[in-house]
C-alpha positions as protocol buffer text, in pm:
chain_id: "A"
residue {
  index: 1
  type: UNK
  ca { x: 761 y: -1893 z: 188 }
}
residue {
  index: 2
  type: UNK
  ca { x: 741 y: -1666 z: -95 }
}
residue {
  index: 3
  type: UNK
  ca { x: 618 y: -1788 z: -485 }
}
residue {
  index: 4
  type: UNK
  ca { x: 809 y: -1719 z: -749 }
}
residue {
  index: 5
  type: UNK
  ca { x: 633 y: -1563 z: -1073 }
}
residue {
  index: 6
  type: UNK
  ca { x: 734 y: -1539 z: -1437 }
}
residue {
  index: 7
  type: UNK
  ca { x: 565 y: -1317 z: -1678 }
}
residue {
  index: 8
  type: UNK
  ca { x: 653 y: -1411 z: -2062 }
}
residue {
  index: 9
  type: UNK
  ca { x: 706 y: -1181 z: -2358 }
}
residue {
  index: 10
  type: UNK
  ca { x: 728 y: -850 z: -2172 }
}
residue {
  index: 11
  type: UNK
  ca { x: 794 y: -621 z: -2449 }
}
residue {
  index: 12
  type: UNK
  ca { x: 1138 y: -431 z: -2384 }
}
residue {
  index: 13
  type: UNK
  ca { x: 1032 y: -67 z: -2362 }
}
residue {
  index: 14
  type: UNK
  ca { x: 788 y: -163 z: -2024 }
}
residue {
  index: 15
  type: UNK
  ca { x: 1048 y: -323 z: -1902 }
}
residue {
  index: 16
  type: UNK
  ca { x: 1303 y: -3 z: -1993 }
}
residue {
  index: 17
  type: UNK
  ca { x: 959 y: 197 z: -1843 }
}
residue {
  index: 18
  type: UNK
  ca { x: 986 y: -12 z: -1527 }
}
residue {
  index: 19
  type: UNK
  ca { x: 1341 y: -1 z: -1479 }
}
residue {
  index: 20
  type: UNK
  ca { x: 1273 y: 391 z: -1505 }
}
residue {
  index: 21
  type: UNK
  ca { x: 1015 y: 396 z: -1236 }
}
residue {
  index: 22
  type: UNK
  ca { x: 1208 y: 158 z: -971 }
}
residue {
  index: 23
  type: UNK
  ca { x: 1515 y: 390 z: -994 }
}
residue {
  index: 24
  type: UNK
  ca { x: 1309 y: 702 z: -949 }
}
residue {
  index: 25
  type: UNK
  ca { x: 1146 y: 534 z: -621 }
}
residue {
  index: 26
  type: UNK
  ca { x: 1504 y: 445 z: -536 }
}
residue {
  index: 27
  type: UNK
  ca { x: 1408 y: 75 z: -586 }
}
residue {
  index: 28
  type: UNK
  ca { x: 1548 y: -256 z: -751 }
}
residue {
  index: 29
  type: UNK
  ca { x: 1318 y: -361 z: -1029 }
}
residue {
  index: 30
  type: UNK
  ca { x: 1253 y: -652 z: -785 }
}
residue {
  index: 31
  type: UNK
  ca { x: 1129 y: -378 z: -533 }
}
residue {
  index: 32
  type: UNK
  ca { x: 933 y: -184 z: -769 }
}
residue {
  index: 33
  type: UNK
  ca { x: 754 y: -502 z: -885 }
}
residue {
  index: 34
  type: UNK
  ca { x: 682 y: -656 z: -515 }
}
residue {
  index: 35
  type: UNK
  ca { x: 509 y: -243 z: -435 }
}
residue {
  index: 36
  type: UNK
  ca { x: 289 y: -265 z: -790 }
}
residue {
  index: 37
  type: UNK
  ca { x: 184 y: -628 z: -639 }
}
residue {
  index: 38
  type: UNK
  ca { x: 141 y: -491 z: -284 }
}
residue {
  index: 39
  type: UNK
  ca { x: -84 y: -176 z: -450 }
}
residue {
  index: 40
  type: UNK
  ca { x: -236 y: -355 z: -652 }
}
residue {
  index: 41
  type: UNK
  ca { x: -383 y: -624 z: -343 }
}
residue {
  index: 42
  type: UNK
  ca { x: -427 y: -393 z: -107 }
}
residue {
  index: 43
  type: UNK
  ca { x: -746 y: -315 z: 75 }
}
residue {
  index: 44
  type: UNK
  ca { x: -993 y: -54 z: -99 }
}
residue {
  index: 45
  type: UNK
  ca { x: -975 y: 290 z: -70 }
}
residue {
  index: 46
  type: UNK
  ca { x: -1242 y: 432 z: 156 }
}
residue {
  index: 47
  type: UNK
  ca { x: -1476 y: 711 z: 3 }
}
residue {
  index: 48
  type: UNK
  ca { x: -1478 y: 1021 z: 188 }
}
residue {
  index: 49
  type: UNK
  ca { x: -1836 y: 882 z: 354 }
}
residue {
  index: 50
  type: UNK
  ca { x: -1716 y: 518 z: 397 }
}
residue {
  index: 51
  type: UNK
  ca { x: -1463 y: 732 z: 609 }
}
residue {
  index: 52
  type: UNK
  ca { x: -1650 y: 952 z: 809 }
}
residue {
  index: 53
  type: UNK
  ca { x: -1904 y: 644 z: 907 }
}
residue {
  index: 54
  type: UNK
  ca { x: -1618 y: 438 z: 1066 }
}
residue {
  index: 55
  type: UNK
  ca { x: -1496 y: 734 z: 1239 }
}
residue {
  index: 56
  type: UNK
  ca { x: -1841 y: 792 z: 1407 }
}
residue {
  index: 57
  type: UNK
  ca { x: -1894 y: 389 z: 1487 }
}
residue {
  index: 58
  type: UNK
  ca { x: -1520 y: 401 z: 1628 }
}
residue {
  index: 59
  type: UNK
  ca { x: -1652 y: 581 z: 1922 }
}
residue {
  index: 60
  type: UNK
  ca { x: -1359 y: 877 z: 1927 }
}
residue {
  index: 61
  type: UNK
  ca { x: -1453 y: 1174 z: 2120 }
}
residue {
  index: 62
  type: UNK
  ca { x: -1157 y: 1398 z: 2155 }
}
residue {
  index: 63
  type: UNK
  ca { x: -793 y: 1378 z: 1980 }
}
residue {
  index: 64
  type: UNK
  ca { x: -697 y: 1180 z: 2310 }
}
residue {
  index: 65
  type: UNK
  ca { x: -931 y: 896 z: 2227 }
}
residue {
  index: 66
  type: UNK
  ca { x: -713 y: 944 z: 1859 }
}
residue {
  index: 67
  type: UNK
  ca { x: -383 y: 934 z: 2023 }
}
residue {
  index: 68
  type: UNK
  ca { x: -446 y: 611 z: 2271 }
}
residue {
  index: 69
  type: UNK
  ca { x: -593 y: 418 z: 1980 }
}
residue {
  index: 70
  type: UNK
  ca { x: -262 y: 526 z: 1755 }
}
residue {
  index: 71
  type: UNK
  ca { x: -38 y: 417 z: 2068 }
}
residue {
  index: 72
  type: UNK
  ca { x: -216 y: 78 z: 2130 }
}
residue {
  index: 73
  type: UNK
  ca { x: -221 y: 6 z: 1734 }
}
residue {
  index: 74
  type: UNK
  ca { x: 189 y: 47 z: 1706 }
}
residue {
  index: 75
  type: UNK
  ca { x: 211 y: -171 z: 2054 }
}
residue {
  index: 76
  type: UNK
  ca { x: 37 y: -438 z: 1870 }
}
């Protein structure tokens, strides 16, 4: 079950700012807050090296090796 979270003495122009932003992602303000949470406790970003070295240790070979991995991922 879910937490529920106050924040205090938000000045009314972020608020009018964050309104702004949830209806541009086509969003409730409830939405938009819950994605800034998810973004903002998400795993790190990979540099482009970080990248390349768990490609290598992954063991793919050919875009098939790609493709099964993808397949078995979204079976999971």
């Amino acid at each position: 079950m879910g937490v529920n979270i106050s924040i205090k003495n938000v000045p009314e122009e972020k608020v009018e700012l964050l309104k702004k932003r949830a209806r541009s992602n086509h969003r409730s303000l409830q939405g938009e807050l819950m994605a800034i949470i998810d973004q903002a406790t998400a795993a790190p970003k990979l540099t482009v090296e970080e990248f390349v070295a768990k490609v290598r240790a992954s063991g793919l070979k050919t875009a098939d090796d790609s493709v099964r991995m993808i397949r078995e991922d979204r079976d999971r």
